[in-house]
N, C-alpha and C positions, 0 to 999 in steps of 0.2 A: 848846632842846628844847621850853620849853613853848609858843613860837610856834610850833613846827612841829606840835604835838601841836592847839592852837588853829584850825591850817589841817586838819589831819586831823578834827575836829570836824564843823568849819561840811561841808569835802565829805560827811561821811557823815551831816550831819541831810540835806542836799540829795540825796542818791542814794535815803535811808531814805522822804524824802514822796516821789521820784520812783517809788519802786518798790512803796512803801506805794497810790499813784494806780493806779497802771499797770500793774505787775506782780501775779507771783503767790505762792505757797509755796513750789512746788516751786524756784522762784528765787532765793527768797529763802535756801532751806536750801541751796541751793546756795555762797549766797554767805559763808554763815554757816562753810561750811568753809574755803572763801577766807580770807573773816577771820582765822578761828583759825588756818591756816596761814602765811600771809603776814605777820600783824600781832599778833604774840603778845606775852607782856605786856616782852620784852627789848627789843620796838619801841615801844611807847608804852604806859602805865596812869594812872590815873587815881585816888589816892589819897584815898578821906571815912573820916570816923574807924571804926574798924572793918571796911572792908570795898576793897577793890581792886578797880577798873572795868577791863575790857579790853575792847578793839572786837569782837571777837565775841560778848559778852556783853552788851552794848547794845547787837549786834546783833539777839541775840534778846528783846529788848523792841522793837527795829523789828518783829518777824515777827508778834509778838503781835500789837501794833497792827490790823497787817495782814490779820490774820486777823480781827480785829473789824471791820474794813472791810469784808472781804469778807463777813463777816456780814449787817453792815448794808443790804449790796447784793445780798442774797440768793444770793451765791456759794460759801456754804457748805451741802454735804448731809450733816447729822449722820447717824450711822449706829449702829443698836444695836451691842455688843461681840460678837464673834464666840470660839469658842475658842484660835482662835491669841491673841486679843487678851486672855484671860482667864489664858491660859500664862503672856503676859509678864508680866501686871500680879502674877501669883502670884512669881512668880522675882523682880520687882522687891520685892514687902514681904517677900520671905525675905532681902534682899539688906539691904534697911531694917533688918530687926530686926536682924540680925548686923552690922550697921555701929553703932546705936545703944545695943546690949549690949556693944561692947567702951569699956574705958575712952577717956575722951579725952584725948589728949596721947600715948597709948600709940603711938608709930612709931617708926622712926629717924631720927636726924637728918640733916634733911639730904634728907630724902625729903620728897614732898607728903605732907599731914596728912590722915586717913582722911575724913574729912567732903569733904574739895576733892578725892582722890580717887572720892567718889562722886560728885560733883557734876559732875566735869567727863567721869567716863568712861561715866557710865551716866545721870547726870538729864539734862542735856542733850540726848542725844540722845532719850531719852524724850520730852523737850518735844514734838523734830521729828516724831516719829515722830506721837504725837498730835493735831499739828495737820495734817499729809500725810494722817492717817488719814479727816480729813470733809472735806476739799478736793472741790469739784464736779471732777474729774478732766475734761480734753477731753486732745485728742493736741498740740495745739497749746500748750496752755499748758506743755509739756516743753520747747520747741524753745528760749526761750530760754536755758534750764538749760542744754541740751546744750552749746550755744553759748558760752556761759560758762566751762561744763570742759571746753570743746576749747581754748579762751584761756591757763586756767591749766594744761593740760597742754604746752602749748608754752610757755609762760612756766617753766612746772620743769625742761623739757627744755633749755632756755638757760641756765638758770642752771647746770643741773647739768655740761653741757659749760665753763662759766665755772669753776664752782668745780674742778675737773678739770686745765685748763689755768694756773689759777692766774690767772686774769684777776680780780682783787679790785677794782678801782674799779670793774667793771662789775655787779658783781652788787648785786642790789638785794633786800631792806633791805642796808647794809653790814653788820649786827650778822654775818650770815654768816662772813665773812672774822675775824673772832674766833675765836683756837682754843680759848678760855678759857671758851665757852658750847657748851654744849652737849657732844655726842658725837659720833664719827666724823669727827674734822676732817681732812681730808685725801682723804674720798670725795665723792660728790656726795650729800647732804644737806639741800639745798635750805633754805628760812627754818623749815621744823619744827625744824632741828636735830638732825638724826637721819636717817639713809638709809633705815629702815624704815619710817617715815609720809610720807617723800618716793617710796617705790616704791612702795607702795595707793593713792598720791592718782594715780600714772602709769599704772597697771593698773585702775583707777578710768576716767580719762580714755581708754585704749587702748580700752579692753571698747565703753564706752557709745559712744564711735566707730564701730566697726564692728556695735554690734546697736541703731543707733538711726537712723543717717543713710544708712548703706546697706542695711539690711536693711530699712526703709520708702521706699527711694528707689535701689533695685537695678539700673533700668534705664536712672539717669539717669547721664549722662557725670559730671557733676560731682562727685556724690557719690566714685566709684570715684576721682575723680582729688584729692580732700579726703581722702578715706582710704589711697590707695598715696602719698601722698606726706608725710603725718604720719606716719605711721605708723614707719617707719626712725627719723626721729628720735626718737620716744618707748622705741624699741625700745633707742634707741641708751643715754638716758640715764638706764633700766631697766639696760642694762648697768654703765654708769658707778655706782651703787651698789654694788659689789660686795658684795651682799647674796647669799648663796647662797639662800636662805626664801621673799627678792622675786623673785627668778630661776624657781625650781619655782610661781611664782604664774602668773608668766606663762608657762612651759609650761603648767599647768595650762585656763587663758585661752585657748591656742593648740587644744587639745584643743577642750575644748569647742567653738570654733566649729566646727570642724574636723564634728562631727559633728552639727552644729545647722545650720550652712549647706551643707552636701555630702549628696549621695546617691551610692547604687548604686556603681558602681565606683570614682566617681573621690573619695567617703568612703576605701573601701576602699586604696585606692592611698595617699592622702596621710595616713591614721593608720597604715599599713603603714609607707611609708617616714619617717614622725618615730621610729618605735618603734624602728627599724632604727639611721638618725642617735643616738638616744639611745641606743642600745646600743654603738655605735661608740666616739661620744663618751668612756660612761663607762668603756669598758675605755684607752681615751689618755690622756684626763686626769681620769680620776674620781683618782685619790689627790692630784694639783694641788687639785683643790677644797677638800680636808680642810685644807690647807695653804698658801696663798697668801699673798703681801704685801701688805696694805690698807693704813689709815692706823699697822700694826704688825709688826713681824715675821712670815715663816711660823710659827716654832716657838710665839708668841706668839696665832697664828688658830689653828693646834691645839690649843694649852689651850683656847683658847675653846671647840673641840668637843667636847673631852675632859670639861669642866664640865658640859656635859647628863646626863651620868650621874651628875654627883651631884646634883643638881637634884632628877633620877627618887629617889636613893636614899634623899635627905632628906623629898622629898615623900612617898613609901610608909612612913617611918617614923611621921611626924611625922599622917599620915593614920590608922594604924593607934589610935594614942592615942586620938584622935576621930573615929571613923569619920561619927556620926551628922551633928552640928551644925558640925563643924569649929573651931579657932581665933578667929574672928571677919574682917570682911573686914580687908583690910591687914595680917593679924600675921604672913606669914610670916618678915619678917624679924626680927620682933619676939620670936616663941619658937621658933627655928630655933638658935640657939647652941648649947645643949644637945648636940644631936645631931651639930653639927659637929665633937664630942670622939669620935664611935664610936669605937674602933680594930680592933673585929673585920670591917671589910673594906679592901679593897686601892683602895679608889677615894680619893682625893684631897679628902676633904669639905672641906679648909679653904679651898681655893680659890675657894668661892663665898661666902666671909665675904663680908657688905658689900655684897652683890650684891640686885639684883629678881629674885623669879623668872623665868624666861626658859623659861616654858610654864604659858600660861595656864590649860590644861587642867586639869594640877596645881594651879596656884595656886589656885582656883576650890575642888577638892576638900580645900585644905589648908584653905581661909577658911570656907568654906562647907560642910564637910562632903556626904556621900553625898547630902541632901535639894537644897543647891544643886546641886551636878552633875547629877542628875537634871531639876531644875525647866530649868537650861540645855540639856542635852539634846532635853526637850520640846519648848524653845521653838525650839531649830534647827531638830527634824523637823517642826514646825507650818510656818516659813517655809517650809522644801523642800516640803512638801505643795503651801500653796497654790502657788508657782510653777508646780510638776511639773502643777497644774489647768491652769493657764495655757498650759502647752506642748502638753497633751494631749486638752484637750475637743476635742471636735468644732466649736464654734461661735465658739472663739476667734477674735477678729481677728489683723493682723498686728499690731498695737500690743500687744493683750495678750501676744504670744510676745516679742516685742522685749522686754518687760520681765522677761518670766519668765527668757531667757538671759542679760541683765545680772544677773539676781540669783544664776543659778548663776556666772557667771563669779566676780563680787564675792565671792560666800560663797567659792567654792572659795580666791579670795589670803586673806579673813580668816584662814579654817580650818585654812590651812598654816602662815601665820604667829603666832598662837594655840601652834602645837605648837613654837612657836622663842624667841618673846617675850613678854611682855607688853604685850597693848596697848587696855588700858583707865586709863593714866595721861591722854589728855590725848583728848579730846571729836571728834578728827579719826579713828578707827579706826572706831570704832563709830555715828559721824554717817554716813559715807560707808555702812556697811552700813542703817542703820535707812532713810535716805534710801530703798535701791531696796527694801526689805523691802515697807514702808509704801504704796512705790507700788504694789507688788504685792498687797497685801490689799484696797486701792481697788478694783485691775480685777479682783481676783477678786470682790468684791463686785457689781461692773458686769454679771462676765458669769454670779452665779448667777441676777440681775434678769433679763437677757435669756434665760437657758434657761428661766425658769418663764412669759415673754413669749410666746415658743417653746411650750412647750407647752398654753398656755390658747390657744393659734388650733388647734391639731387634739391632742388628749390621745393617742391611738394611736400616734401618727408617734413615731418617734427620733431624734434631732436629729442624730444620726451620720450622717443621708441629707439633709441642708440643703444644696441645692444650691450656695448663695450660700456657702459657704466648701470645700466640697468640690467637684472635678472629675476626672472618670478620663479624661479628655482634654486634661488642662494638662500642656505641656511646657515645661521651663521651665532647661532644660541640666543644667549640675552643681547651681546651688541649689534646696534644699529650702525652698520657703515656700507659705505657702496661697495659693493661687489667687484668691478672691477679696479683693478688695481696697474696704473699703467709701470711700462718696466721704464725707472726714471734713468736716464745713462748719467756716465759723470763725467761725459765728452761736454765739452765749453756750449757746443750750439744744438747740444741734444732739445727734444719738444716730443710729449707724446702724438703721435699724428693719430689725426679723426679719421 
């Protein structure tokens, strides 16, 4: 082990100056999920006294670096804090103080320890997020990203038909094929270890597939035949989780394109008939749903449904106590006993001894009282804002909307899944969301510089009449996209000029 860990070294100082030289952030964040997916600490760590190294974690001392590089070489545009960026950083030190006000040691055993859970579900990604946020943004520096999670979404979608099949020498790391790590052994669950950060990293990869390569490359043969021919199998091994949460994620995925790349009738046609299929659907086998056989019994996936209601019922008690501040983050399991004695209702509280919350929503309000729920609220309707700029100015490019509909895609599977799980324990949920957030507060930054561009060449004029993105004579069949289309250069200080 430790020579193969020695050879995993030496490759990842050698990929780290490769992409530290060459590459960019967004690349790098990209890869940093990779890491934390594929090579978690069951695949290799790195033990000095006090403190456990894993490769994604001296991955993000590669990005750092990185970003001082790109400092250096003047490829960085700091940028003053805007208000969405003022939301987070408010929600993060409510999140600080209530993680450093409760005691230490205070969890259960057996669970991550509150500090490593802030550290990996929420600092982290924070890092990302802050360095994507002064990144000189071009369209081009994306392309390798994409490329990348188009890699690792066929690399999940193999393994997950591997682990399905029961094929264990082939899947790679082997720690997989352990039924002794992890959860969900028996479904596809990919090296997370777990089916529900293996279906965001898939719904992740599906989304940014279809509103990056074909939705900036619509007319090219190739594009359409890269995306109708992944596609089925990412679909496929979306199915293979038999995750019901990651399922309504990518319905929800399918929608939105659905009405981001369709107009006029033939919109209307194919949201008509999915609604119709889904109506069919759930009057056939919607009670199958409630009940199926995964890697456990049906009547054993029905208790599992059946436990959301105490979850709700614990969380409204346990809420009620402390409305304002909440418990502290991490205590639900920690002062939830109590309440698992009620006897004046008919729900089952005991069944969720021992358990994570399995709805972040609650959780949030249990940890964090009325003030965090609030402060996270803010900060979702800030990202939707700026996006919904993105989708809706007049002067956006196609690059800016390509990114505004990955982020609705992306939010829409976090925000379902949220109401099913918990999933701020490990740096992969919330990396994959801050990643498209962040790129999206760049271009809306880009394009409030271009509108005030726009407006100091004629003050009168509305930009809702700018020729060069709007046309009442572009015909362009069923998809919906802007007309024009600027020529992006792949010179370092290119900008389409207004």
């Amino acid at each position: 082990m430790e020579f193969v860990a020695l050879l995993m070294g030496i490759a990842l100082l050698s990929w780290a100056f490769f992409f530290v030289r060459f590459h960019n952030i967004p690349t790098g964040a990209i890869l940093f999920i990779i890491a934390t997916s594929v090579f978690p600490p069951e695949y290799v760590s790195f033990r000095f006294p006090g403190i456990t190294l894993t490769l994604d974690r001296i991955w993000l001392g590669a990005i750092a670096v990185q970003f001082a590089v790109d400092w250096f070489n003047g490829r960085v545009k700091f940028r003053s804090l805007r208000g969405t960026d003022l939301v987070l950083m408010t929600f993060m030190i409510w999140l600080f103080v209530r993680t450093v006000t409760t005691p230490i040691g205070q969890e259960i055993k057996g669970q991550p320890s509150t500090m490593m859970h802030l550290i990996n579900g929420y600092m982290c990604p924070l890092f990302l997020y802050m360095l994507i946020r002064h990144i000189d943004l071009k369209v081009e520096m994306l392309w390798p990203a994409i490329g990348l999670l188009t890699l690792f979404g066929i690399y999940l979608s193999l393994t997950a038909i591997l682990e399905v099949t029961k094929q264990w020498s082939l899947v790679f790391p082997q720690f997989i094929a352990d039924p002794t790590l992890g959860i969900h052994f028996g479904r596809a669950r990919g090296p997370m270890l777990q089916s529900v950060r293996l279906g965001m990293c898939l719904n992740f990869a599906l989304a940014a597939l279809w509103t990056f390569p074909l939705w900036l490359n619509y007319r090219k043969k190739w594009a359409w035949m890269i995306v109708l021919s992944l596609t089925p199998l990412f679909l496929l091994a979306i199915l293979l989780t038999y995750t019901r949460s990651i399922w309504m994620g990518t319905g929800a995925i399918v929608i939105i394109l659905m009405l981001t790349l369709l107009k006029g009738k033939s919109r209307m046609l194919a949201v008509g008939g999915l609604m119709v299929a889904t109506t069919m659907a759930g009057l056939i086998i919607g009670p199958n749903l409630l009940a199926f056989k995964r890697e456990y019994t049906e009547a054993e996936t029905l208790e599992s449904t059946r436990m959301r209601g105490a979850f709700a019922y614990v969380s409204y008690k346990m809420f009620l106590d402390k409305p304002l501040t909440g418990f502290g983050f991490n205590q639900f399991q920690v002062h939830n006993r109590p309440y698992l004695d009620d006897r004046t209702t008919n729900i089952r509280l005991e069944s969720i001894r021992g358990y994570v919350h399995h709805n972040s929503y609650l959780s949030l309000l249990v940890d964090l009282g009325l003030i965090g729920g609030v402060l996270f609220l803010a900060v979702s309707v800030a990202f939707a804002r700026s996006a919904w700029t993105l989708w809706t100015h007049p002067l956006s490019s196609p690059f800016y909307r390509s990114a505004a509909v990955l982020f609705f895609c992306v939010a829409s599977v976090h925000a379902i899944q949220m109401a099913f799980h918990e999933v701020s324990f490990s740096s992969i949920e919330y990396a994959i969301l801050i990643f498209v957030a962040a790129i999206c507060q760049v271009c809306k930054d880009e394009l409030v510089a271009e509108t005030e561009k726009y407006r100091q060449l004629d003050p009168l004029s509305q930009p809702t009449k700018n020729p060069r993105y709007h046309s009442e004579n572009d015909s362009r069949g069923s998809i919906q996209l802007p007309p024009f289309r600027p020529q992006l250069s792949t010179q370092a200080n290119a900008r389409p000029q207004l």
